[in-house]
Backbone bond lengths (Angstrom), bond angles and torsions (degrees), N, CA, C in turn:
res aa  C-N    CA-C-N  psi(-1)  N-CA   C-N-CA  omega(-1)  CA-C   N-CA-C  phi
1 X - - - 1.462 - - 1.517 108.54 -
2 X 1.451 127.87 144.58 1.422 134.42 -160.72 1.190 79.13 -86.15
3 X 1.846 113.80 -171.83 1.351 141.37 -169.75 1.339 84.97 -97.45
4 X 1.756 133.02 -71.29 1.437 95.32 -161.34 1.913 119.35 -79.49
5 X 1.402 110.14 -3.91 1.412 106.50 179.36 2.032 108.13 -52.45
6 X 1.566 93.84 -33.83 1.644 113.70 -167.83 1.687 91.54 -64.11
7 X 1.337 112.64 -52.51 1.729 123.97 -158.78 1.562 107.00 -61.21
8 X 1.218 94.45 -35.38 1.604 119.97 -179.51 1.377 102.46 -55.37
9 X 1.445 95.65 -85.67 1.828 91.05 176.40 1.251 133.50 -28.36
10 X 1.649 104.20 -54.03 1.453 112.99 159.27 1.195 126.73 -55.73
11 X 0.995 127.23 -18.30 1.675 117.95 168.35 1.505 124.22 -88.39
12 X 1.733 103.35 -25.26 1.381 110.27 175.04 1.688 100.23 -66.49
13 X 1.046 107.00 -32.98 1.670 101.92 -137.34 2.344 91.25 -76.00
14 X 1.889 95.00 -40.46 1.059 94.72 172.79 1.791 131.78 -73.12
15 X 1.542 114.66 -11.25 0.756 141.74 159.80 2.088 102.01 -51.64
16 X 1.782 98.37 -78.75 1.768 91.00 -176.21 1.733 103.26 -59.20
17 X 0.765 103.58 15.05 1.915 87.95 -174.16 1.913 91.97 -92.13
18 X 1.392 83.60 -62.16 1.811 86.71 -170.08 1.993 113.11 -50.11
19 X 1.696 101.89 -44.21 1.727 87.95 169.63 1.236 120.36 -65.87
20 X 1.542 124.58 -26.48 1.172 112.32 156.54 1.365 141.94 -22.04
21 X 1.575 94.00 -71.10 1.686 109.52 -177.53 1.697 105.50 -71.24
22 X 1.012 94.79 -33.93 2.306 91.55 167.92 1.290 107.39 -64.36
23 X 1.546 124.61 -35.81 1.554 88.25 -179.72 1.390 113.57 -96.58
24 X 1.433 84.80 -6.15 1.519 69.26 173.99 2.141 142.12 -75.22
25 X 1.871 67.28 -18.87 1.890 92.23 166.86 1.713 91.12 -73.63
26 X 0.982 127.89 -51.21 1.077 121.92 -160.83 1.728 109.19 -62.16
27 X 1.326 128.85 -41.64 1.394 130.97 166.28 1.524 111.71 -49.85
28 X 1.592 120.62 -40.35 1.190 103.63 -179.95 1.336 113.22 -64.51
29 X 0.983 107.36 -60.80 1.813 116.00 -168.88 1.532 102.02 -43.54
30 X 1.289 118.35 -45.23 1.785 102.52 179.20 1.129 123.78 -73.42
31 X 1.696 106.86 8.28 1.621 118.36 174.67 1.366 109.12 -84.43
32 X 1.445 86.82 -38.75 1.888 98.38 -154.46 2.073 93.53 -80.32
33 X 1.356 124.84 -14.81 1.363 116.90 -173.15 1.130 103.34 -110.88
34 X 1.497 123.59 1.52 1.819 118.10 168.75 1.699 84.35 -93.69
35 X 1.476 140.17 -34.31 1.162 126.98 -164.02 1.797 96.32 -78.82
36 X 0.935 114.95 -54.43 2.050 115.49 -175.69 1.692 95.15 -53.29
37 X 1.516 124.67 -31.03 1.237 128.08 -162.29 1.818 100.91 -60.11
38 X 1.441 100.70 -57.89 1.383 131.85 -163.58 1.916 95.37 -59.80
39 X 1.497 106.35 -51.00 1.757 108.63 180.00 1.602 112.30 -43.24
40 X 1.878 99.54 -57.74 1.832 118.31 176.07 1.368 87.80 -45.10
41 X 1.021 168.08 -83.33 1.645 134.91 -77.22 2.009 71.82 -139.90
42 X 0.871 154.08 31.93 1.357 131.84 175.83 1.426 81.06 -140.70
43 X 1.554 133.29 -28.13 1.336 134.01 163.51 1.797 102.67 -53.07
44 X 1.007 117.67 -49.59 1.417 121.06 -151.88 1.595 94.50 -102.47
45 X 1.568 115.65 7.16 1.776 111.26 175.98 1.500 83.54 -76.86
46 X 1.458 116.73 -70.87 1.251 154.57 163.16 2.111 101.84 14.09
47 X 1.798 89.97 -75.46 1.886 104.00 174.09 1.588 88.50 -56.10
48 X 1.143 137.54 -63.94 1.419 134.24 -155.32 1.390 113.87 -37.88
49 X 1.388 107.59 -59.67 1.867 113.07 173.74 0.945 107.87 -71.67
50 X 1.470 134.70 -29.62 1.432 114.80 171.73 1.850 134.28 -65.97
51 X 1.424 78.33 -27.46 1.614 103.52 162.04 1.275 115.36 -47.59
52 X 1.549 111.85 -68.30 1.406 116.41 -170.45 1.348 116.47 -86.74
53 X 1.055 109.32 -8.50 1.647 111.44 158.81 1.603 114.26 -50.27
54 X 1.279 94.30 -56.55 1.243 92.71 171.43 1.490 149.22 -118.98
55 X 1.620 81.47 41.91 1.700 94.33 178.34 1.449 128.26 57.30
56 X 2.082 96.21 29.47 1.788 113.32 155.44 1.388 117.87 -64.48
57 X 1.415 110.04 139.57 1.811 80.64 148.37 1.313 145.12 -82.36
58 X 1.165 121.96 -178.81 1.215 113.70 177.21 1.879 146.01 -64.32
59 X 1.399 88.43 -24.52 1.414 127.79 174.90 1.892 108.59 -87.18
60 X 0.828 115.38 121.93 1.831 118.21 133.71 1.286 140.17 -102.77
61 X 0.769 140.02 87.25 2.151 136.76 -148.45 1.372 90.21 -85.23
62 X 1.497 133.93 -24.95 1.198 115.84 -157.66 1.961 98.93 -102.37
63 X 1.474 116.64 -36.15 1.618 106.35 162.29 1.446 113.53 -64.89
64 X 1.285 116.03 -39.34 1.727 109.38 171.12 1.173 121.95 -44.84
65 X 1.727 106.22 -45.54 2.008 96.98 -171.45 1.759 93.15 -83.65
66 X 1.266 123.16 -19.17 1.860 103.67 157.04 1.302 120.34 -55.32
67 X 0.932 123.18 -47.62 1.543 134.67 171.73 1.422 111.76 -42.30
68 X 1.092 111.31 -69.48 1.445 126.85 169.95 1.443 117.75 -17.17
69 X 1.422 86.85 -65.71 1.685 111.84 -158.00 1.408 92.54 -90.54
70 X 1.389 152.13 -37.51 1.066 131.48 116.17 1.498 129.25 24.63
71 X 1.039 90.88 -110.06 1.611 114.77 175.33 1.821 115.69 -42.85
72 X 1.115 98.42 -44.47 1.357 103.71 -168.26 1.989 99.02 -67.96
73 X 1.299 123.01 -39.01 1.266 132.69 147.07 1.017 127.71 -0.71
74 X 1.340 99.77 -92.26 1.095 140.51 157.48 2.077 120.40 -15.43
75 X 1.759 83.51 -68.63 1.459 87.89 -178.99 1.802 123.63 -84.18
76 X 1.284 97.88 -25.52 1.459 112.51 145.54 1.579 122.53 -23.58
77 X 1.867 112.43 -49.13 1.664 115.38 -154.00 1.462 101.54 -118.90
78 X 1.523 111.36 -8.31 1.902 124.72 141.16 1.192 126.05 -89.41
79 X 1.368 117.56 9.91 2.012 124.49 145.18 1.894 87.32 81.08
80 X 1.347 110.32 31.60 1.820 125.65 171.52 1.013 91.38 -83.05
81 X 1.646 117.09 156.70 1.159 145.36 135.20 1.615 118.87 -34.91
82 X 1.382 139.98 84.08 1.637 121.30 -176.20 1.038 95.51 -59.87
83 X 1.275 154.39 -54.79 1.712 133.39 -153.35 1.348 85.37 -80.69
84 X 1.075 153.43 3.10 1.760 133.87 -173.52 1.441 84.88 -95.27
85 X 1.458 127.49 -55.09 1.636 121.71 -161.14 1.463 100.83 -90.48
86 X 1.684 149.14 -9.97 1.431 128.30 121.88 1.469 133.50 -19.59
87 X 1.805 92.35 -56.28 1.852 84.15 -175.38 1.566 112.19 -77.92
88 X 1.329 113.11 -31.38 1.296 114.05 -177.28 1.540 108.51 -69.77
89 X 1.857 131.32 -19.14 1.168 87.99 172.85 1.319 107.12 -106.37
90 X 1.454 142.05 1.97 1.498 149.62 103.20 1.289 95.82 33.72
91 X 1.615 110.49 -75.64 1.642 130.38 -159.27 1.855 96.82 -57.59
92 X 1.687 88.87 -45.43 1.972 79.55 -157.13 1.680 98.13 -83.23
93 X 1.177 131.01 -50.91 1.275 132.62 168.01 1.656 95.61 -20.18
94 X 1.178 130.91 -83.59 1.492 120.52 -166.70 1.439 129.62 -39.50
95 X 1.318 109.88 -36.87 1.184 150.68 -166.99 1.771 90.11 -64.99
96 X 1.570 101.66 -80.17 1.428 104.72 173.46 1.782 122.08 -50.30
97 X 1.212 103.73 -43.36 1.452 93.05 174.11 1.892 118.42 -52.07
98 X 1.646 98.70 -62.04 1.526 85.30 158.74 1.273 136.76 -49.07
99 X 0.959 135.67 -17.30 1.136 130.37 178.23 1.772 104.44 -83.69
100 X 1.291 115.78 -31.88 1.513 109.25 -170.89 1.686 91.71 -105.97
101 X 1.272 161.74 46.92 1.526 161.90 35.37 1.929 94.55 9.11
102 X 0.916 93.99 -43.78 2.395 79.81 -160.73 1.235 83.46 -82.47
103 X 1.103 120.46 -67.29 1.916 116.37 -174.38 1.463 108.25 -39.51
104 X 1.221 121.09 -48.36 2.101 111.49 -167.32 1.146 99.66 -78.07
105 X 1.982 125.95 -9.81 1.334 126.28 168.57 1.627 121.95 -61.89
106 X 1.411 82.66 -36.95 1.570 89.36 -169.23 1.602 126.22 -76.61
């Protein structure tokens, strides 16, 4: 085997090592934010019945755009995308509202 066929190998091989260990950081973390995900939304089952207990609605526009602006903060001073962590919590905000719409249904 030549010197760079050898170097080669060696670089591939250290090459798969390092994506390795990234995805593999990377698998945890999408563990650990579907698991914090799962805490939010049993937090926010939680507001839901309390809601309809007492004949809230389902919606708040005015803690949401705190949230928002919040968040957007937030992702701002962790070098995030703010419109990436808007839409994403956009995404879960809806999410929760439906879910507390089925609860004041029930």
């Amino acid at each position: 085997m030549s010197t760079s066929a050898h170097d080669s190998n060696t670089t591939d091989e250290a090459v798969s090592a390092e994506l390795s260990r990234l995805r593999d950081s990377i698998d945890n973390i999408d563990a650990a934010v579907i698991h914090m995900l799962a805490e939010r939304f049993k937090c926010t089952q939680q507001v839901g019945h309390l809601k309809a207990a007492h004949k809230m609605p389902p919606a708040d526009p005015a803690r949401e755009a705190r949230q928002i602006a919040r968040l957007r903060q937030l992702a701002e001073n962790a070098k995030l995308d703010p419109a990436f962590a808007e839409k994403f919590l956009n995404f879960i905000i809806a999410e929760v509202i439906r879910h507390h719409e089925t609860i004041a249904r029930a």
